[in-house]
N, C-alpha and C positions, 0 to 999 in steps of 0.2 A: 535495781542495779545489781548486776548479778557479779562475781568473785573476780579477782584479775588472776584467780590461780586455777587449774583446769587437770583432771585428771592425767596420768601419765599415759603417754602414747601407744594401745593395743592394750589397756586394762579393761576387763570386763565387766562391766557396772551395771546392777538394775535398780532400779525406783518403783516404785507403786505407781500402776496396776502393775505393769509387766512384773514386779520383785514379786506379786504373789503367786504370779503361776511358776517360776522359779521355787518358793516355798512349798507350794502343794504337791510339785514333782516329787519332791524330796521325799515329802511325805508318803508320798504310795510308796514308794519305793523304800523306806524303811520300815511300813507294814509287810510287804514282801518278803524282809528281810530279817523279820521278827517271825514270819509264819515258820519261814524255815530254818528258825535255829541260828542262826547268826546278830551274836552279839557287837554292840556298836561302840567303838575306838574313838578318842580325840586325841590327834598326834601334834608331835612338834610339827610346824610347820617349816623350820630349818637343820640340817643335820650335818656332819660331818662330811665333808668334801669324798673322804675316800667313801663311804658306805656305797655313794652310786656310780663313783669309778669301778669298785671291787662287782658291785650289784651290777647296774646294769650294762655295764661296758665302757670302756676309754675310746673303742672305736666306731662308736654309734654318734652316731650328729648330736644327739641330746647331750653327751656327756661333752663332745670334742666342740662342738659351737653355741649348745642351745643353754647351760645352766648360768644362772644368776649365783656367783661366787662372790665372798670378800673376806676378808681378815676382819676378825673384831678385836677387843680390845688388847686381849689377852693374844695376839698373834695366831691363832689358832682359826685354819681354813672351812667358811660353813658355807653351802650353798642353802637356796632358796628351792625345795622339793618341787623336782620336773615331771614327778612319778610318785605314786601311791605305796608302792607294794615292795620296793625295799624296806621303807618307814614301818611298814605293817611289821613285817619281819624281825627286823629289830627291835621293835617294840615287844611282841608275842613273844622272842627270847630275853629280852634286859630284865622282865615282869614275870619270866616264866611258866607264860601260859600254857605252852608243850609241857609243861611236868602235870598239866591238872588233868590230862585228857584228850584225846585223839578222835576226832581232827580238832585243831581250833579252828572257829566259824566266825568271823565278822565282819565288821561293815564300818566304813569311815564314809568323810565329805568334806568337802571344803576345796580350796585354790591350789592351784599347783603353776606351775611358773615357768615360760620359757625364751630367750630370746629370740623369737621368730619371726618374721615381716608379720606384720596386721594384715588381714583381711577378715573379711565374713566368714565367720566359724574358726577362725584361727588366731587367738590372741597370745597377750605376749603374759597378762597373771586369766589366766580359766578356770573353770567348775568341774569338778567330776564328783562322781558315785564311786566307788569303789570298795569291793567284797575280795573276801578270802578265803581260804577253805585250806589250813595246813597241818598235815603230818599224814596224809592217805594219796596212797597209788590207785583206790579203788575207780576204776571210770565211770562209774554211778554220779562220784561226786563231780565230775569233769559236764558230766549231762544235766547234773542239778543246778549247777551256775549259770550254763547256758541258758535253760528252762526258765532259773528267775530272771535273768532281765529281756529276756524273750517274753515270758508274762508282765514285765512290768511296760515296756514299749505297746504290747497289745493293748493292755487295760488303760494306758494312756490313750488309745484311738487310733494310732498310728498304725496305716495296714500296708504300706511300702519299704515297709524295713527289708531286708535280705541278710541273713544268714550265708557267714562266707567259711569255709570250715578245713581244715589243714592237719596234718601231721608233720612235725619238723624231727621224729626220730627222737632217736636218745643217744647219749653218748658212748653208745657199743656200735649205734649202725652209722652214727651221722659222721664220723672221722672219713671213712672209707667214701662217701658222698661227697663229703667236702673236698679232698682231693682230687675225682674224678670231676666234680663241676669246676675247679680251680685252672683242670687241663684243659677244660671245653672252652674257659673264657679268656685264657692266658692268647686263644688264636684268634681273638676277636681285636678290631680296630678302636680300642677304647682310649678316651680322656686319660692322662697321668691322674687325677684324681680317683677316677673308676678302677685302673689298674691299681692305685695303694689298694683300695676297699676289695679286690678279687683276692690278693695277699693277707687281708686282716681278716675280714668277714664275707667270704665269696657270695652269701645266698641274700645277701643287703644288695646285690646286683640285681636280682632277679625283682627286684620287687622298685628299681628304678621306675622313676611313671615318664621320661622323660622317651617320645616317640623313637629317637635316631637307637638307643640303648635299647626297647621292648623291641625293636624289629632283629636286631642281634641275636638274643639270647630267647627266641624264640624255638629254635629246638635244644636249648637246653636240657643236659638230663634234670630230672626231677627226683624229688626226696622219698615223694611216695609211689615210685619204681624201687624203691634201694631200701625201703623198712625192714626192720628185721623181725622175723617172728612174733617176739614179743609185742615190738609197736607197731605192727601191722593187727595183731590179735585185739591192743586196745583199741585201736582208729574204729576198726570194726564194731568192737561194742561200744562206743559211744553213739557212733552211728546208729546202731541197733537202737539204742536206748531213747534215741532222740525219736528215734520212727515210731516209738512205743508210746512218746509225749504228743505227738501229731505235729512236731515242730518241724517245718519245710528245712534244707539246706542247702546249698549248691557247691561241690567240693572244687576248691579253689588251689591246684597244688602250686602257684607260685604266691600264693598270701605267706608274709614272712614274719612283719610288721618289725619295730624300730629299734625293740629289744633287746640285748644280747645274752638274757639270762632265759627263753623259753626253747621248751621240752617239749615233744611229744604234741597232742590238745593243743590249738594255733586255732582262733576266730577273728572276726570282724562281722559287726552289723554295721549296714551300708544301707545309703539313703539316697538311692537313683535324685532327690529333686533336688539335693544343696552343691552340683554340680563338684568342684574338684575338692572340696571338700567333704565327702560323702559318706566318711567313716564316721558311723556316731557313738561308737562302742566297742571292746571288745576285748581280746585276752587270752587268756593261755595256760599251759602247766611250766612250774620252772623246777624241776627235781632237782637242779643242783643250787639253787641260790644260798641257799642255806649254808651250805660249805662254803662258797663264794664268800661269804663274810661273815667267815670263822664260826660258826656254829655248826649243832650236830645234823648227820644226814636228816634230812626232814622234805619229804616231797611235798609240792603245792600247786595249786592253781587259782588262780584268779581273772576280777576283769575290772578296766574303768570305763564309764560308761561319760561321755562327754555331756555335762549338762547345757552349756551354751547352746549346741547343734541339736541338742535333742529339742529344745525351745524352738529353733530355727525349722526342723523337720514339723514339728507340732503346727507353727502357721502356716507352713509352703502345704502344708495338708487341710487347713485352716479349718481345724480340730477346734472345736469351742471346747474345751479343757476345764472344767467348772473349779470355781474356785473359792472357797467360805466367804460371805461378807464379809466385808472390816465391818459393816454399822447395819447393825437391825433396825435399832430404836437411836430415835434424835430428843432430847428434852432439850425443851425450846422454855424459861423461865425467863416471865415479864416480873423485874423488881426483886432486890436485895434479899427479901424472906424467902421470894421463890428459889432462887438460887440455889440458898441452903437446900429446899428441897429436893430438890433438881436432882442436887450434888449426892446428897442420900441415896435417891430415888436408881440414881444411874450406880452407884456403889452397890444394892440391891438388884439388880437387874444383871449385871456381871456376876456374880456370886450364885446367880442362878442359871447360868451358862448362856445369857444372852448377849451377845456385843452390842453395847451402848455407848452412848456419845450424846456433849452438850455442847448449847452454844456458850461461847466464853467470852468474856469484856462487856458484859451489857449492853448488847447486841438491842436494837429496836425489833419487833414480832417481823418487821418485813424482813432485815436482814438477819435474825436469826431462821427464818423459812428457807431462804436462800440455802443457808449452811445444811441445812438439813439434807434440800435437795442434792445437795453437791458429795455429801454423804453417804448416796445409794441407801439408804435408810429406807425400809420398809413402814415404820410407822416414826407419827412425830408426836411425842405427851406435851401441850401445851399446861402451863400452870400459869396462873396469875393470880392476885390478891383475893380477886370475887369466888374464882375457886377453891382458893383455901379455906376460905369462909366458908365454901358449902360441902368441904371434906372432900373435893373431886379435883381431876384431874379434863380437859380434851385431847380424846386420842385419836388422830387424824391417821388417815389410810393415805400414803402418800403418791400412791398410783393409781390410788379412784375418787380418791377428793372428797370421804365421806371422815365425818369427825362424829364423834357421841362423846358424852362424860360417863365418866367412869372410877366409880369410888376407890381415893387412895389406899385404899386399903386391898385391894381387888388388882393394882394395876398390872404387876408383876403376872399372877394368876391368867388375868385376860391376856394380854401379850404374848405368853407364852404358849396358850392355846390356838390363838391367830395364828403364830409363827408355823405353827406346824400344819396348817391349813393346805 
């Protein structure tokens, strides 16, 4: 009989098998992230209300409809983090990691939360990866972010990713943009909602997916007609830099994405097969966040990389994703002294880096067999009385159906050798 209580509506939840290919993702992806130098962060998972009014914008839909806010005890306004890379930020300053060194490099993971309809790839608490790279303008470092999760998507299997690639300016060129796009759209037939968003954020228009809106602001001017020097100079090298890594791109000038705090460096990885859901990563430079909420100038960039969708991209490509046993070895003990053994036997067998596992409650041989099988268990150590008597153990091969004894004293030794057969 299963619970009359059920998880909350758009919470993203995994169980075993599926939770281990969730586990193993992580995993490459913080060898990735350890090759190149970025150190890995556990944040609060809730912060102060303003940090992502100040951070990421009051006129962004995350902040204006999508965060999980409340008052706790002490009256004091916290939301549920809808976004990585404020948290990052204010952590690297409260801890003063800018004072030890330039850039700070790291890497977080965990939930991030938003009120948004459920659907397939779009929940309301989700997973992400997420890296950082702060206190450098170089565009080396804008190319090395890109590169790692572009390598880690590769190394995962995944070969329909797309690289979508932008320059959003800086704030010497993008004022003079933003007013000339504000005039293009002020003459267009738009929604009173769209018209507030051309007054707050004009270039959150451009990147509307809704048909009647794309047919509109189709000749819109664009950002990277209007760069200036300087951020035309870096667009360029990063571009250059990518073409040096062999990483494909397609330049996307109305990719804007949700944020109101990015500079300059604008991507998305997109995944042509999880239809309107298709974004499965991505990110940016934000040079000014750091003044945004009150700390010293500090440029940065960063990306989140959606772990749910990338799971979702990984099967629509149905990538067999390999992923460690849970159970090598199954000890199966017939009778009370075996047990004890057992129970040793599998405490030796883990200490020597094998995953092991017993049957428990004084299981009879046929349904401790059972468990074994159900265990994906490569091998089963049977022990019973008559072979305690004779110092052995039977060690059955449980995909070829052959069994020998084999001296307890040996058995760890043997096992081990199999394993790596």
């Amino acid at each position: 009989m299963s619970s009359s209580f059920q998880a909350p509506k758009g919470v993203s939840e995994y169980v075993p098998p599926r939770a281990e290919l969730l586990y193993a993702v992580r995993r490459a992806f913080a060898e990735q992230a350890r090759l190149a130098g970025y150190g890995y962060l556990e944040l609060a998972v809730f912060e102060d209300t303003q940090l992502f009014k100040r951070g990421v914008g009051e006129s962004t839909d995350v902040v204006s409809k999508e965060m999980y806010t409340f008052s706790d005890r002490g009256g004091r306004s916290l939301t549920l983090r809808p976004e990585f890379t404020a948290g990052v930020l204010r952590a690297v300053l409260e801890h003063g990691l800018h004072k030890q060194g330039l850039p700070v490099k790291v890497w977080t993971t965990g939930p991030a939360f938003r009120a948004e309809r459920p659907q397939q790839g779009r929940y309301r608490q989700f997973y992400q990866l997420d890296l950082e790279a702060i206190g450098s303008e170089d565009p080396q470092i804008d190319a090395e972010t890109i590169a790692l999760a572009w390598n880690w998507y590769r190394g995962l299997g995944l070969t329909r990713v797309r690289l979508l690639l932008n320059s959003l300016g800086c704030r010497e060129c993008r004022p003079a943009y933003r007013a000339r796009l504000q005039e293009f759209l002020r003459g267009l037939d738009l929604d009173e909602d769209t018209r507030e968003r051309v007054e707050i954020n004009p270039l959150r228009v451009l990147d509307d997916k809704r048909p009647e809106v794309r047919a509109q602001v189709a000749d819109a001017p664009l950002m990277a007609d209007h760069l200036c020097a300087s951020c035309k100079a870096h667009h360029d090298r990063v571009r250059g830099l990518l073409a040096d890594l062999s990483i494909a791109w397609e330049d996307e000038p109305r990719l804007v994405r949700g944020l109101d705090y990015y500079t300059r460096t604008t991507y998305e990885f997109d995944h042509p097969l999880l239809g309107a859901q298709s974004g499965i990563g991505g990110g940016g430079r934000y040079d000014g966040l750091s003044e945004d909420i009150g700390g010293p100038p500090l440029p940065g960039i960063g990306f989140g990389l959606g772990l749910d969708r990338t799971l979702l991209a990984l099967e629509k490509e149905g990538v067999a994703f390999g992923t460690p046993s849970r159970c090598q070895v199954f000890g199966v003990p017939l009778g009370e002294v075996a047990e004890r053994r057992i129970f040793a036997l599998v405490a030796e067998l883990r200490a020597a880096g094998i995953a092991a596992d017993m049957s428990y409650g004084g299981k009879s041989l046929k349904g401790a067999m059972k468990a074994a099988d159900r265990s994906g268990a490569a091998y089963a150590v049977i022990l019973g009385e008559r072979d305690i008597a004779a110092g052995s153990a039977q060690v059955k091969d449980l995909a070829e159906g052959g069994q020998s004894a084999v001296p307890l004293t040996d058995i760890t030794a043997t096992l081990k050798e199999r394993l790596v057969r």
